[in-house]
BADOPA-331320 format. One record per residue (C-alpha): x, y, z; residue number from 1; residue in three letters. Coordinates in nm, 4 decimals, padded with zeros to 6 digits. Example, Ala and Ser with C-alpha at 12.3 -4.5 7.8 and 13.67 -1.06 7.14 Angstrom:
// residues 2
@xx->01.2300, yy->-00.4500, zz->00.7800, n->1, res->ALA
@xx->01.3670, yy->-00.1060, zz->00.7140, n->2, res->SER
This chain:
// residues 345
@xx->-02.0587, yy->02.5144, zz->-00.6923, n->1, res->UNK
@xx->-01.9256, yy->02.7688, zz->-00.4513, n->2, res->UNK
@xx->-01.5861, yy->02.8930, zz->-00.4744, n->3, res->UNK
@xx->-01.3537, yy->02.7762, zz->-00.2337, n->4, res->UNK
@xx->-01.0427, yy->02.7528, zz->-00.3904, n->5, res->UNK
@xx->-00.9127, yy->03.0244, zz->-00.1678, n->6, res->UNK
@xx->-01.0287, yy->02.8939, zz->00.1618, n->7, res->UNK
@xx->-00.6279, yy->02.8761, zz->00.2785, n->8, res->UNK
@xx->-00.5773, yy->03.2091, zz->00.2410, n->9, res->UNK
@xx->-00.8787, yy->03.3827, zz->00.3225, n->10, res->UNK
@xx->-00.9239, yy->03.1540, zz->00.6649, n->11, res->UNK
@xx->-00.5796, yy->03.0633, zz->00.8003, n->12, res->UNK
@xx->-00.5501, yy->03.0788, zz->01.1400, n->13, res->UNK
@xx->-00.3253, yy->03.2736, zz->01.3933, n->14, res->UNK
@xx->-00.1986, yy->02.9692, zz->01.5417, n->15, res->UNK
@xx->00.0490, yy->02.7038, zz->01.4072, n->16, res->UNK
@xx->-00.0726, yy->02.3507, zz->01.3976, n->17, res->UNK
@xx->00.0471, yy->02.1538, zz->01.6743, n->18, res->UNK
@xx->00.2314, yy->01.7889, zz->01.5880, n->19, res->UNK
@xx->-00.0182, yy->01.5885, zz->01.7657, n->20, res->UNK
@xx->00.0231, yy->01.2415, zz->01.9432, n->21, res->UNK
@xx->-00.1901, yy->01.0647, zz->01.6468, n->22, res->UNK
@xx->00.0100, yy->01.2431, zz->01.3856, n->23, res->UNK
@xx->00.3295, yy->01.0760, zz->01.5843, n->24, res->UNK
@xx->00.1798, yy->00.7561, zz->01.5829, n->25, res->UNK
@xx->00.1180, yy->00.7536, zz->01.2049, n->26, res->UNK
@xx->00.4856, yy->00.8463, zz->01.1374, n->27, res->UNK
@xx->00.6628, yy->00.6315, zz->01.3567, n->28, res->UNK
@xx->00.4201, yy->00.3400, zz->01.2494, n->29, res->UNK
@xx->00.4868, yy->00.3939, zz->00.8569, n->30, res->UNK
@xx->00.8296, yy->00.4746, zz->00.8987, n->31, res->UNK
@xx->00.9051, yy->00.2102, zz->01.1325, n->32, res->UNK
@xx->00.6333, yy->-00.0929, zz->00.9223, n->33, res->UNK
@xx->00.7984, yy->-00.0159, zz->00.6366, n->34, res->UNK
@xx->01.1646, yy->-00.0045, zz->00.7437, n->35, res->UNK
@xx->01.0897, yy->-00.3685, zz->00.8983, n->36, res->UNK
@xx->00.9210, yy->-00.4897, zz->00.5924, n->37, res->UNK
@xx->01.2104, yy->-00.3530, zz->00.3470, n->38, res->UNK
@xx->01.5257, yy->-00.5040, zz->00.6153, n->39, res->UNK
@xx->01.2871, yy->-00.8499, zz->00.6377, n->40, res->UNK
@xx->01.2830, yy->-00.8664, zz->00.2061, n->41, res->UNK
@xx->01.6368, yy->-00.8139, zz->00.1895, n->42, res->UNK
@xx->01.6920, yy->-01.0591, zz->00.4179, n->43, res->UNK
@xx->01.5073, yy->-01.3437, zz->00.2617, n->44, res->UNK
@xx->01.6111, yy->-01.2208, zz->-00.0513, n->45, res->UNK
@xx->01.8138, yy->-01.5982, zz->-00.0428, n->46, res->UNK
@xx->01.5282, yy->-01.7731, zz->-00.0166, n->47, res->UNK
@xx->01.2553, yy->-01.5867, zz->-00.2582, n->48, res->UNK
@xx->01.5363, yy->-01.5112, zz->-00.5215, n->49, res->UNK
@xx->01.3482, yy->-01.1612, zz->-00.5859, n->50, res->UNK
@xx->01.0532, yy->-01.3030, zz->-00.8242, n->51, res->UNK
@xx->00.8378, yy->-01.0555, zz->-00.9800, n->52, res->UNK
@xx->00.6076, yy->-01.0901, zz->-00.6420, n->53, res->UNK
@xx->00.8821, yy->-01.0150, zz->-00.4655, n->54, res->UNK
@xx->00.9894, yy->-00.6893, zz->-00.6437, n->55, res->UNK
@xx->00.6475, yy->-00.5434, zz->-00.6419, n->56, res->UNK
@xx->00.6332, yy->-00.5780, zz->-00.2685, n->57, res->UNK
@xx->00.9457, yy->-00.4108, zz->-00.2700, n->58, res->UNK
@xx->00.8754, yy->-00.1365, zz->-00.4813, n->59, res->UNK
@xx->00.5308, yy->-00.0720, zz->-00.2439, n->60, res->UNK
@xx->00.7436, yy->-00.0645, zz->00.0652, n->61, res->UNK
@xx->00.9915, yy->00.1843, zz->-00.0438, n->62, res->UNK
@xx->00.6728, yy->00.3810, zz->-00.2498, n->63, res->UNK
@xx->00.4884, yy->00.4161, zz->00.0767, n->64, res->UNK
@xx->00.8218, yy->00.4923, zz->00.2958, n->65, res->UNK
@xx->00.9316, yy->00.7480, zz->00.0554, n->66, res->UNK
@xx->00.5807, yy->00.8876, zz->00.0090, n->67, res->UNK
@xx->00.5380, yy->00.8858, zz->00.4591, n->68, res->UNK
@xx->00.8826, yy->01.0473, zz->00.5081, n->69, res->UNK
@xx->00.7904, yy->01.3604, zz->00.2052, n->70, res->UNK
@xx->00.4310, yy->01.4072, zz->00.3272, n->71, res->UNK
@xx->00.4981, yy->01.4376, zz->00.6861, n->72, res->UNK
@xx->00.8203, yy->01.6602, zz->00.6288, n->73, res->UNK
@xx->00.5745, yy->01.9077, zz->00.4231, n->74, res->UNK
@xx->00.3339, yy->01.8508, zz->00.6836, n->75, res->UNK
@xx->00.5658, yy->01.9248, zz->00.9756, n->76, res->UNK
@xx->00.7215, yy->02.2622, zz->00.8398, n->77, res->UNK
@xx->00.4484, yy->02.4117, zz->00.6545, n->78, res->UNK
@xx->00.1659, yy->02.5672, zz->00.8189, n->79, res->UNK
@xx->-00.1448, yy->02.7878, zz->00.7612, n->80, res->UNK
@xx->00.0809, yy->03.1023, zz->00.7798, n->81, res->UNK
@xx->00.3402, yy->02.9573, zz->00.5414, n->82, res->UNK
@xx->00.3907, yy->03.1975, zz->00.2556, n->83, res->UNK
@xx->00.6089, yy->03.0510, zz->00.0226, n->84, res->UNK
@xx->00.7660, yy->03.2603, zz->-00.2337, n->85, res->UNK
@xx->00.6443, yy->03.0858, zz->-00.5524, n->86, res->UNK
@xx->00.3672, yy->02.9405, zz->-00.4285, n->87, res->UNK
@xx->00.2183, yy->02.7758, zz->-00.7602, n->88, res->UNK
@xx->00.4972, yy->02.6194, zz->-00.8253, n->89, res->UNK
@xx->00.5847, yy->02.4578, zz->-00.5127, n->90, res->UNK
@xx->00.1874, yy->02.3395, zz->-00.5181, n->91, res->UNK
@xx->00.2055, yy->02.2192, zz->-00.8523, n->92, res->UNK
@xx->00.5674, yy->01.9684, zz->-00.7276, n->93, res->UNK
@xx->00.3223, yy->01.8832, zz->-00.4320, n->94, res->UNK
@xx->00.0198, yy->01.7540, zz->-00.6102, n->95, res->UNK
@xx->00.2630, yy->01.5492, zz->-00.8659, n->96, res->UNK
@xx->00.4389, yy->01.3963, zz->-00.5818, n->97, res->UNK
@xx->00.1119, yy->01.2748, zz->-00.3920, n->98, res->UNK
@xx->-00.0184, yy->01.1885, zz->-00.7744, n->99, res->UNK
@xx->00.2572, yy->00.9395, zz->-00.8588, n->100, res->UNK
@xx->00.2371, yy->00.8001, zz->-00.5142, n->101, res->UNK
@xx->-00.1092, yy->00.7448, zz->-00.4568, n->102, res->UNK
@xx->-00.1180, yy->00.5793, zz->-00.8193, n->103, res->UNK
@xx->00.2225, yy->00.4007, zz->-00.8001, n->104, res->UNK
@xx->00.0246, yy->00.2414, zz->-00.4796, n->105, res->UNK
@xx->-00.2481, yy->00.1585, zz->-00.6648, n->106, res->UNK
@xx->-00.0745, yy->-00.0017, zz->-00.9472, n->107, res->UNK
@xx->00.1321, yy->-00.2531, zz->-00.7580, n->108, res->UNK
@xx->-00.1502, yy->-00.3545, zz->-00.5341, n->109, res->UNK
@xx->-00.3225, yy->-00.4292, zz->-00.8942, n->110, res->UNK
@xx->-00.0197, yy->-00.6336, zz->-01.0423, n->111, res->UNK
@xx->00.0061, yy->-00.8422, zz->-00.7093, n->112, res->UNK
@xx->-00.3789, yy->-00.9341, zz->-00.7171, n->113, res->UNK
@xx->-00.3259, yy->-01.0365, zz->-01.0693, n->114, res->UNK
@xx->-00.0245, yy->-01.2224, zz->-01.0086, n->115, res->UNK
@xx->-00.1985, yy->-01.3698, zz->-00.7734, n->116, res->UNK
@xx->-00.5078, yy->-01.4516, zz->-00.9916, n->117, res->UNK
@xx->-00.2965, yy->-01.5788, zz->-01.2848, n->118, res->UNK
@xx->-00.1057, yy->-01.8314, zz->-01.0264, n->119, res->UNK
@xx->-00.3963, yy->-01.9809, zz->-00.9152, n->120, res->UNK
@xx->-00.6483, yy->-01.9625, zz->-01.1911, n->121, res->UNK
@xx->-00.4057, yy->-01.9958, zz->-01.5119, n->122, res->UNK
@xx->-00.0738, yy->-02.1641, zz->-01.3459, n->123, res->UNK
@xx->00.0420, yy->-02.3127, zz->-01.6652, n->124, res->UNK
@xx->00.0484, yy->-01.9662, zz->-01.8397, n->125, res->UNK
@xx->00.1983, yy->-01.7749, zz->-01.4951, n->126, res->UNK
@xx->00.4717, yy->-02.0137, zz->-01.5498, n->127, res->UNK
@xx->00.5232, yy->-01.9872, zz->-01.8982, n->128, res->UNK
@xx->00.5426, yy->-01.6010, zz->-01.8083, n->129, res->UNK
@xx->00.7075, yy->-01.5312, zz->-01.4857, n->130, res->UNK
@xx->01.0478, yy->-01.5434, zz->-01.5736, n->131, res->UNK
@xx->01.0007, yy->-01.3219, zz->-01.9266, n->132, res->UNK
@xx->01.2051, yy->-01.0052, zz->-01.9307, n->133, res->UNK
@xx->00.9223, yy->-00.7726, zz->-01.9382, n->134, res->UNK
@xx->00.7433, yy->-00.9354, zz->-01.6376, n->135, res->UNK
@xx->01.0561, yy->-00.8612, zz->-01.4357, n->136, res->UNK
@xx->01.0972, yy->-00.5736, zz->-01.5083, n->137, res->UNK
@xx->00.6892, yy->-00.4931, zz->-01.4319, n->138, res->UNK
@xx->00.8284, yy->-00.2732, zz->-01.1445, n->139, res->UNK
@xx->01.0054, yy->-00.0712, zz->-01.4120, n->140, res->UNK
@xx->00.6995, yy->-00.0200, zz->-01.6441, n->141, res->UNK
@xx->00.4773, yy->00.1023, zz->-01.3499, n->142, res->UNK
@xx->00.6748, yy->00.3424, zz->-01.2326, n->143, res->UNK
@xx->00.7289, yy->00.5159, zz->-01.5568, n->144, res->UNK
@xx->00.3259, yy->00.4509, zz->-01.6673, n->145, res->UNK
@xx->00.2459, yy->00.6641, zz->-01.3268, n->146, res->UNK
@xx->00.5085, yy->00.9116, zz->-01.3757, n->147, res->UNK
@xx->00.3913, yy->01.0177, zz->-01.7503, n->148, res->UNK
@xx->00.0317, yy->01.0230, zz->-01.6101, n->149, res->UNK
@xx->00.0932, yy->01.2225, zz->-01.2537, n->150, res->UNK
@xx->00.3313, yy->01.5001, zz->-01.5222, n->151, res->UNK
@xx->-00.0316, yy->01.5436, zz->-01.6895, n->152, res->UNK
@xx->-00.0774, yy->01.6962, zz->-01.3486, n->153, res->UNK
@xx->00.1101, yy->01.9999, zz->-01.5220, n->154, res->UNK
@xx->-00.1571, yy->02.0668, zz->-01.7537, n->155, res->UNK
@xx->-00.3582, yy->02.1495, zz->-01.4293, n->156, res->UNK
@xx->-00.3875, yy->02.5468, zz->-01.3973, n->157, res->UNK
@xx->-00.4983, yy->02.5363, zz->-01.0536, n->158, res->UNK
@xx->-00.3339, yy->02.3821, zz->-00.7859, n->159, res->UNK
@xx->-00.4311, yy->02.5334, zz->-00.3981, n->160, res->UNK
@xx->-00.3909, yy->02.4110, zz->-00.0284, n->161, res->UNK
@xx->-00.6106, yy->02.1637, zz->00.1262, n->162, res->UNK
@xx->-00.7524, yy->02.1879, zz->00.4257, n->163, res->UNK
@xx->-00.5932, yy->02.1762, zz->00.6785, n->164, res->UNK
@xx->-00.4132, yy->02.4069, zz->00.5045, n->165, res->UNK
@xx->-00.0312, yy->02.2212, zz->00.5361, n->166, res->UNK
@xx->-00.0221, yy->02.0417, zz->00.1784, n->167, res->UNK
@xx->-00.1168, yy->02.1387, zz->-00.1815, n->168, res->UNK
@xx->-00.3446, yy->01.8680, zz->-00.4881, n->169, res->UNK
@xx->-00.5899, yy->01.9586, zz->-00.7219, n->170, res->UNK
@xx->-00.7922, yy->02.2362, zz->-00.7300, n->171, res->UNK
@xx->-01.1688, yy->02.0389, zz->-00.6906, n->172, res->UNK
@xx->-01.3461, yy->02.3519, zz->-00.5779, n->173, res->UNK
@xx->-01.3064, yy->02.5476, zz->-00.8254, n->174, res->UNK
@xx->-01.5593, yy->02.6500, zz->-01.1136, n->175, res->UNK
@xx->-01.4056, yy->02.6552, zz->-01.3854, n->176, res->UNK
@xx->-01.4541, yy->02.2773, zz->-01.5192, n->177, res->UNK
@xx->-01.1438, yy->02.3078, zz->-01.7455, n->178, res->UNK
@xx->-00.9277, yy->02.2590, zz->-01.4480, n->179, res->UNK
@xx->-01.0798, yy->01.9509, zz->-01.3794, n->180, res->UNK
@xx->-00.9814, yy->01.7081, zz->-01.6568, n->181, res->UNK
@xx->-00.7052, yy->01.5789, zz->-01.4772, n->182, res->UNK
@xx->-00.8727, yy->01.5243, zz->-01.1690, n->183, res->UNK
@xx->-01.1351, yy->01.3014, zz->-01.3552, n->184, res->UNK
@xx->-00.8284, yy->01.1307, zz->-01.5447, n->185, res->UNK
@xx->-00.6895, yy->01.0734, zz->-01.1842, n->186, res->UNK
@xx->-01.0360, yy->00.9751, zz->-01.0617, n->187, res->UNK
@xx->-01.1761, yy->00.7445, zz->-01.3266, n->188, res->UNK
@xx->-00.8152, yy->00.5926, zz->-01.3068, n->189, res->UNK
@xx->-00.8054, yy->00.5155, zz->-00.9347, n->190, res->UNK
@xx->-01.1163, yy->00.3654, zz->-00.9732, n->191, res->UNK
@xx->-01.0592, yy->00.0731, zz->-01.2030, n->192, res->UNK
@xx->-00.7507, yy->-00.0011, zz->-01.0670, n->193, res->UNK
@xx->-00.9437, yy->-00.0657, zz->-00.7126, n->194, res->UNK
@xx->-01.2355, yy->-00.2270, zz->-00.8694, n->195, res->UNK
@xx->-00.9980, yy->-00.4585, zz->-01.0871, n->196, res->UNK
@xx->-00.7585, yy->-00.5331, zz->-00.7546, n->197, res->UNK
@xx->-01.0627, yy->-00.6516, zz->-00.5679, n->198, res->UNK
@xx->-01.2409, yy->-00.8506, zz->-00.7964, n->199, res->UNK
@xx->-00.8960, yy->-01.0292, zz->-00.8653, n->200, res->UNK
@xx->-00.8901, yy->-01.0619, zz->-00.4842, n->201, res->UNK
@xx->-01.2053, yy->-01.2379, zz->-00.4612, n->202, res->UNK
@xx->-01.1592, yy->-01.5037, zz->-00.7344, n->203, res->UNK
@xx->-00.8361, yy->-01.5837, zz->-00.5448, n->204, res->UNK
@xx->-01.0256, yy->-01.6439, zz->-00.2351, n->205, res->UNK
@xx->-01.2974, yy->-01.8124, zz->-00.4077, n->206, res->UNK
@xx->-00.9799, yy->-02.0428, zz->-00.5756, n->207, res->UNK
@xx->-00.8336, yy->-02.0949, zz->-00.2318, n->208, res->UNK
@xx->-01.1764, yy->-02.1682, zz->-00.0866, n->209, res->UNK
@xx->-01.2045, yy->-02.4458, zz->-00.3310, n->210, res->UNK
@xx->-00.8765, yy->-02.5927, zz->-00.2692, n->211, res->UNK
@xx->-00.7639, yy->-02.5032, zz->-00.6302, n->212, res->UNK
@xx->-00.4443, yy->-02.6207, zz->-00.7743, n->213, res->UNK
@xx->-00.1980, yy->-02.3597, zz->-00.8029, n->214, res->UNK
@xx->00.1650, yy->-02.2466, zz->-00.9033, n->215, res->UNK
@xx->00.4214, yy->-02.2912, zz->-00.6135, n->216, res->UNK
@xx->00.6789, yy->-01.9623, zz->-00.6199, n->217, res->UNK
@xx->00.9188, yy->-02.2088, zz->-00.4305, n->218, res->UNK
@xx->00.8498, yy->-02.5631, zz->-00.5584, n->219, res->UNK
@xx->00.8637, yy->-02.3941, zz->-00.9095, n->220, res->UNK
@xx->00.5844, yy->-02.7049, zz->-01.0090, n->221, res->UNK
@xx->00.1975, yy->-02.6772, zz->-00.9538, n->222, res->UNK
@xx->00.0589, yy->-02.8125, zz->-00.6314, n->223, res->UNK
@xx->-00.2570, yy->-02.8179, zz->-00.4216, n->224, res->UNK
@xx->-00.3543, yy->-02.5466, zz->-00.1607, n->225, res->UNK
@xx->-00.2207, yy->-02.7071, zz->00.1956, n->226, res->UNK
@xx->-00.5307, yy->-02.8400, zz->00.3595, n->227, res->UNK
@xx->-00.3960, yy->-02.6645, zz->00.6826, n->228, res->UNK
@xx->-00.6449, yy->-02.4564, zz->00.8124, n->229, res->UNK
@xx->-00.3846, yy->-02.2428, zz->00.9873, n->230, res->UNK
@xx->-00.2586, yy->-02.1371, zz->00.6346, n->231, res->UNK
@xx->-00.5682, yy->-02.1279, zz->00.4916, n->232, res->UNK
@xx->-00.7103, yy->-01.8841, zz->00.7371, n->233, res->UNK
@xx->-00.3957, yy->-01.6578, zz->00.6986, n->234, res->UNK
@xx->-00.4279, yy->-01.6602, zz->00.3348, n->235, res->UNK
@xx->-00.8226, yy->-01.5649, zz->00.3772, n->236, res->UNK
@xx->-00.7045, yy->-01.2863, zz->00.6428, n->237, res->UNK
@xx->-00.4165, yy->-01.1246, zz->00.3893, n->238, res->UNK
@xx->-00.6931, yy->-01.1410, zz->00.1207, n->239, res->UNK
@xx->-00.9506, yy->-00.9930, zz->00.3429, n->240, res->UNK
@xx->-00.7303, yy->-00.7195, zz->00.4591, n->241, res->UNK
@xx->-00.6290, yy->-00.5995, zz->00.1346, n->242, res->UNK
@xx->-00.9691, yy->-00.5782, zz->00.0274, n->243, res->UNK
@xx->-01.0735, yy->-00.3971, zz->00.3457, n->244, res->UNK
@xx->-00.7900, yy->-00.1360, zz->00.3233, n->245, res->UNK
@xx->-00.9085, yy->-00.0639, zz->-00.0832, n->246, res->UNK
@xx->-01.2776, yy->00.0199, zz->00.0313, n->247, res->UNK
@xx->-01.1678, yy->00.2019, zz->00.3456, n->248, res->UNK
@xx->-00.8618, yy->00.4231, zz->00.2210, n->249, res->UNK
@xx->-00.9553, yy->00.5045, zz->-00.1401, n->250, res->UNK
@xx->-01.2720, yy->00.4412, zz->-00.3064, n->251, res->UNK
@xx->-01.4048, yy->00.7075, zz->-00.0470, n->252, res->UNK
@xx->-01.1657, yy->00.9650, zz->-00.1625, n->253, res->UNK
@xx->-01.2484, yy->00.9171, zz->-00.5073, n->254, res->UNK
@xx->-01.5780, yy->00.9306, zz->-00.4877, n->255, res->UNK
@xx->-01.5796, yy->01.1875, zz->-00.2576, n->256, res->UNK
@xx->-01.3542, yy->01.4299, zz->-00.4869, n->257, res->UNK
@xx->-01.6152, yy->01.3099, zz->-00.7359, n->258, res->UNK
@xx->-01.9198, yy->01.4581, zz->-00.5908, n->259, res->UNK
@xx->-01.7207, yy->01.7661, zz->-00.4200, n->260, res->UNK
@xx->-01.6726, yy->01.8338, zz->-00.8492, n->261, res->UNK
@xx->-01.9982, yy->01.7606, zz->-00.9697, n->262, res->UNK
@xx->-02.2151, yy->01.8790, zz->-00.7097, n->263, res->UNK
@xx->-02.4303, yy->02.2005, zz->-00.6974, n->264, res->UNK
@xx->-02.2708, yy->02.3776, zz->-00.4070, n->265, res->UNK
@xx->-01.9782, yy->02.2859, zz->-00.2003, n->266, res->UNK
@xx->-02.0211, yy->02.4159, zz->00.2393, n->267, res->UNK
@xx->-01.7130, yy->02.5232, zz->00.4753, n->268, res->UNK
@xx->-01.7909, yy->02.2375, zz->00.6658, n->269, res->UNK
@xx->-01.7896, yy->01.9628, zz->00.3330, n->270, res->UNK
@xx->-01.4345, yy->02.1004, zz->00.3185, n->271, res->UNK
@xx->-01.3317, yy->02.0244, zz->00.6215, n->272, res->UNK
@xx->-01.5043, yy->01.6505, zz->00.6244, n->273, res->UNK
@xx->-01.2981, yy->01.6129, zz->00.2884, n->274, res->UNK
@xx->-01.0088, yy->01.6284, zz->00.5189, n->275, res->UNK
@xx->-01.1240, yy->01.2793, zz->00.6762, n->276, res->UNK
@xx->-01.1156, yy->01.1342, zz->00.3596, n->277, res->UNK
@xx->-00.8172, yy->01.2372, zz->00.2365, n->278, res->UNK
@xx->-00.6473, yy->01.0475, zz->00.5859, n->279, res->UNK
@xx->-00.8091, yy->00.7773, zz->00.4872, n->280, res->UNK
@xx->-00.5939, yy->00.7444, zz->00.2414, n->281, res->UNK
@xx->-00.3053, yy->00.8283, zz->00.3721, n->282, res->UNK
@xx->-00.3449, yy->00.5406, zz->00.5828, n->283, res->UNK
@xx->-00.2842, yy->00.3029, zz->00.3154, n->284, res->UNK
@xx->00.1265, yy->00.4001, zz->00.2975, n->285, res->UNK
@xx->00.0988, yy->00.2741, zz->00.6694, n->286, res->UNK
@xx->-00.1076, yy->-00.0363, zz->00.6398, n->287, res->UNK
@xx->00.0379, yy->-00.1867, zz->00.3248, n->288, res->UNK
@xx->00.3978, yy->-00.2927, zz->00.4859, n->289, res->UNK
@xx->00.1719, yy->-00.4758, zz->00.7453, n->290, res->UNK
@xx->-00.0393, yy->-00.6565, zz->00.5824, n->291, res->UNK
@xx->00.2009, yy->-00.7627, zz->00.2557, n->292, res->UNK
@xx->00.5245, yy->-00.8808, zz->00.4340, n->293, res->UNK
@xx->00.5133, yy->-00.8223, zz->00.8262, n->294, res->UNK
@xx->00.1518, yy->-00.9982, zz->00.9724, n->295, res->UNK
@xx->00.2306, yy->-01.3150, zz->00.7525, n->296, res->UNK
@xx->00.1819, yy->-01.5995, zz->00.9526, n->297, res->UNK
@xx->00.5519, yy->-01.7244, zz->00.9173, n->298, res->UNK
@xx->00.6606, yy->-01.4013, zz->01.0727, n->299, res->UNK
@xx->00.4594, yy->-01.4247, zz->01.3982, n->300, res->UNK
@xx->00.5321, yy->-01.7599, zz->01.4206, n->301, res->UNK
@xx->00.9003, yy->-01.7182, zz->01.4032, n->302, res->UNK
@xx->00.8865, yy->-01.4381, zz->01.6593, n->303, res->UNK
@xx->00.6840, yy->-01.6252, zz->01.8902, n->304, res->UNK
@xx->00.9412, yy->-01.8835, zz->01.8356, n->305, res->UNK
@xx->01.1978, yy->-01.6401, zz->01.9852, n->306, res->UNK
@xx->01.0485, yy->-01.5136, zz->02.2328, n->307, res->UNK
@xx->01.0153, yy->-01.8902, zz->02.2982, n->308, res->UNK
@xx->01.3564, yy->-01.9927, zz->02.2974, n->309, res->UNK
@xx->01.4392, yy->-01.6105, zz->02.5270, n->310, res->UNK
@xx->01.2046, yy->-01.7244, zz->02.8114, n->311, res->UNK
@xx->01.3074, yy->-02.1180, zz->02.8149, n->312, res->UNK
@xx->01.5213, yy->-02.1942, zz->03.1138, n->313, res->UNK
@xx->01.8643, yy->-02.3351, zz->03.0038, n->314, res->UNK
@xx->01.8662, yy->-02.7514, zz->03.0025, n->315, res->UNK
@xx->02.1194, yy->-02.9320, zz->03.1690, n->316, res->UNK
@xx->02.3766, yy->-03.1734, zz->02.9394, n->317, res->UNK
@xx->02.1494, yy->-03.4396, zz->02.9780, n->318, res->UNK
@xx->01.8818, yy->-03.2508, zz->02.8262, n->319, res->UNK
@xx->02.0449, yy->-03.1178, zz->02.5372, n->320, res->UNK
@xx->02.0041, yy->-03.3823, zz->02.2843, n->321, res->UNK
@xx->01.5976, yy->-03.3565, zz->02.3412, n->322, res->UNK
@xx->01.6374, yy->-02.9905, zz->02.2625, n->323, res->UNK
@xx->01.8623, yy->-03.0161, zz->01.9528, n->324, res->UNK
@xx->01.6034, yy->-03.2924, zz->01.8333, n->325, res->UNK
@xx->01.2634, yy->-03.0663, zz->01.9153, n->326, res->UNK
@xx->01.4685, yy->-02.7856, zz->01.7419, n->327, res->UNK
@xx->01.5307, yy->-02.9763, zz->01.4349, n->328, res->UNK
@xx->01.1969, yy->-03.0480, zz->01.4233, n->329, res->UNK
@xx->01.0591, yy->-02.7276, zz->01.4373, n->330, res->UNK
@xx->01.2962, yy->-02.5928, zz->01.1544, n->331, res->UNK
@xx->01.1839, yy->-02.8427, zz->00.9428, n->332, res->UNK
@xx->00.8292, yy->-02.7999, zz->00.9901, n->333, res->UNK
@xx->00.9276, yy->-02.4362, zz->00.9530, n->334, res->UNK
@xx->01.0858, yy->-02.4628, zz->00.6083, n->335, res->UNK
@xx->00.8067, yy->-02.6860, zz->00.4521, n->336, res->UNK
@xx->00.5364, yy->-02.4176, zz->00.5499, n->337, res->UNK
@xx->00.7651, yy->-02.1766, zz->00.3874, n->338, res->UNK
@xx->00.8115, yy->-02.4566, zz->00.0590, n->339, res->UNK
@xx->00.4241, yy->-02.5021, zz->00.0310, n->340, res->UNK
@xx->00.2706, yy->-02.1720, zz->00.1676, n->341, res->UNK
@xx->00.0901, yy->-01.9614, zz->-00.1223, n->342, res->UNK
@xx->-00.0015, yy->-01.6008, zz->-00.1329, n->343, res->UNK
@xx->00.2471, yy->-01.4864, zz->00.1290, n->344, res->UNK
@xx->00.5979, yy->-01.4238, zz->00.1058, n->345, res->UNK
């Protein structure tokens, strides 16, 4: 493997990188999808009583915002010219931080899909379990798991900027294999815990295709799936979407930084097409707020609803008792979708 652990520093440019319109748009869409998201949990907090679903969606949202708003701060003020005064140690905070993020993410994506699983596939045991001490405090247990694992990061002795050259991880070019235990620790790690979240995915889809009874978060009892096709196909399109965003945004990092580590030799440009790969999976901090808590059916239905009610003309008296009626209605119909629904919040 060719040596390119000092790529940063022997290729910077003269010019300081420019905070692009797409670089904007991913800021303002985490920051902003995951601001929504946490407001919209807190708000329903009344209704879904914060059950252990509830706090692992949580804990993603604030995860991902946290890990959005440090990233692009580091991205925004460092630059290829940067010369920081302590360099390695200031690289080595770096790669811990995007370490306990990036598996923090992948933890609590895991525990939902097995929530998930055990609610439809075993409901008598998820109920049995879901109100034990040590499942609520799951949240608790994965963020300390992750932390111990990304401080093994310390027993790294190289850390080095990645191109683009405005934030710091592991060294995988270098060639010395010593330095690479943690990656593969990292590696073999992220791995499982994206082949275990989609496989739990898929039975749950295979469950919901076959109308399979399973436990109600709000009845508290054990019910059938709702034969509505509306809520089946948004359960299908959450399920779908979660799998998508685990094949797209990090099993091609992994195995990229897998082959960029075992392979023979290692080009200028296979460094900068690692870049790709590593915004791949920065992508997931923006997509998870959207597809957990804020493109739930119930959501878009209630803000269609509003807009609804915003672009109604104004009834007379006479009509007034029709619209308190229709309105009634449709708050009913609105609460038992949110009584029966499964796999959303």
């Amino acid at each position: 493997m060719s040596n390119f652990s000092n790529y940063c520093d022997k290729n910077f440019t003269h010019t300081i990188p420019n905070f692009t319109v797409s670089f904007g748009f991913y800021i303002g869409l985490g920051v902003l999808g995951n601001l929504f998201a946490f407001i919209l949990l807190l708000k329903q907090s009344k209704f879904h009583k914060w059950k252990v679903f509830y706090r692992l969606v949580l804990m993603l949202v604030c995860v991902d915002l946290a890990g959005i708003v440090i990233f692009s701060c580091i991205a925004i003020i460092e630059s290829p010219l940067t010369k920081w005064a302590d360099s390695n140690s200031l690289c080595k905070v770096e790669s811990i931080l995007i370490s306990f993020i990036s598996l923090t993410n992948l933890f609590v994506v895991t525990f939902i899909a097995i929530e998930r699983f055990l609610a439809l596939w075993h409901p008598y045991f998820y109920s049995s379990v879901k109100g034990h001490p040590l499942a609520m405090l799951s949240p608790v247990a994965i963020v300390i798991v992750t932390a111990v694992l990304a401080s093994l990061a310390l027993t790294q002795s190289d850390f080095v900027k990645i191109y683009p050259c405005n934030f710091c991880f592991i060294n995988i070019y270098s060639k010395n294999y010593a330095d690479y235990i943690f990656a593969f620790v990292y590696i073999i790690i992220g791995l499982v815990l994206v082949a275990v979240a989609i496989v739990m995915n898929i039975l749950v889809a295979i469950a919901l295709s076959r109308g399979q009874r399973g436990y109600s978060r709000q009845r508290e009892s054990r019910i059938y799936i709702t034969n509505d096709k509306r809520d089946y196909c948004g359960m299908l399109f959450q399920i779908g979407a979660v799998i998508a965003e685990l094949a797209v945004c990090w099993i091609p990092i992994m195995i990229r930084m897998l082959i960029t580590m075992t392979g023979d030799e290692t080009s200028e440009k296979d460094i900068k097409d690692n870049y790709l790969f590593f915004r791949f999976a920065s992508w997931a901090l923006v997509v998870d707020p959207w597809i957990y808590v804020l493109l739930r059916r119930e959501i878009i239905m209630n803000i269609c609803i509003f807009f609804q009610r915003q672009q109604r003309p104004r009834l007379t008296s006479s009509g007034d008792a029709v619209e308190r009626k229709s309105n009634d209605e449709r708050k009913s119909l609105a609460n038992d979708e949110k009584r029966a629904s499964y796999g959303t919040i």
